[in-house]
N, C-alpha and C positions, 0 to 999 in steps of 0.2 A: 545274851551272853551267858555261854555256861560255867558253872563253877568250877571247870578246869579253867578256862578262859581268864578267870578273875583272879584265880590261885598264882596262874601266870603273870599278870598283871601285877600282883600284889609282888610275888620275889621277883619284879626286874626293877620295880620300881624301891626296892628294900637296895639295889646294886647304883640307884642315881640314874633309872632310865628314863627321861624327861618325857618321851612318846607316852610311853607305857603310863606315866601319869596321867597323863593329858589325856589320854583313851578314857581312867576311870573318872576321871574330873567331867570328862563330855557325856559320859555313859551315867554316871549317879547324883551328877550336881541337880537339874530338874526333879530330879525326885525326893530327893532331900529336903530342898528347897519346899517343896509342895508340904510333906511331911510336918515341916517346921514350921510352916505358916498355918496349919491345920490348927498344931497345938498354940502357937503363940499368937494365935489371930491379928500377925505384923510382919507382913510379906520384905520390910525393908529389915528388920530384926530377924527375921529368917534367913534373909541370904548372908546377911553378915556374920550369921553363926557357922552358916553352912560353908564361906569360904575361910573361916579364920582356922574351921574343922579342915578341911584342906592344906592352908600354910602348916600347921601342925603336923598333918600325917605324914610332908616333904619333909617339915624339919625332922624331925624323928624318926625317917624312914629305915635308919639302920638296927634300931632299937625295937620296932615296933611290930609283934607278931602279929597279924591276920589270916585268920583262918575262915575260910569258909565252908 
């Protein structure tokens, strides 16, 4: 995915586009995931940061600028 692609992704999902989420959710969740388990060496502590990081960026998504 290129950072147009994501830039994209980032302002439909800032408009409530549920697709456009669920693209970066399928596209960054494993890797996050991976990341997180790296440092917390607790793969079940990891996802649950990684999805609560998620719930957050929907709730917030009107609010919340990302830039890539």
């Amino acid at each position: 995915m290129t950072r147009q692609e994501e830039q994209n992704l980032f302002d439909k999902i800032k408009t409530g586009d549920e697709k456009a989420f669920e693209a970066l959710f399928r596209h960054f969740y494993p890797h996050l995931c991976l990341y997180a388990t790296h440092v917390l060496k607790n793969a079940s502590a990891a996802e649950e940061i990684v999805q609560e990081l998620f719930v957050r960026l929907w709730e917030k998504r009107e609010k919340t600028e990302i830039e890539t």
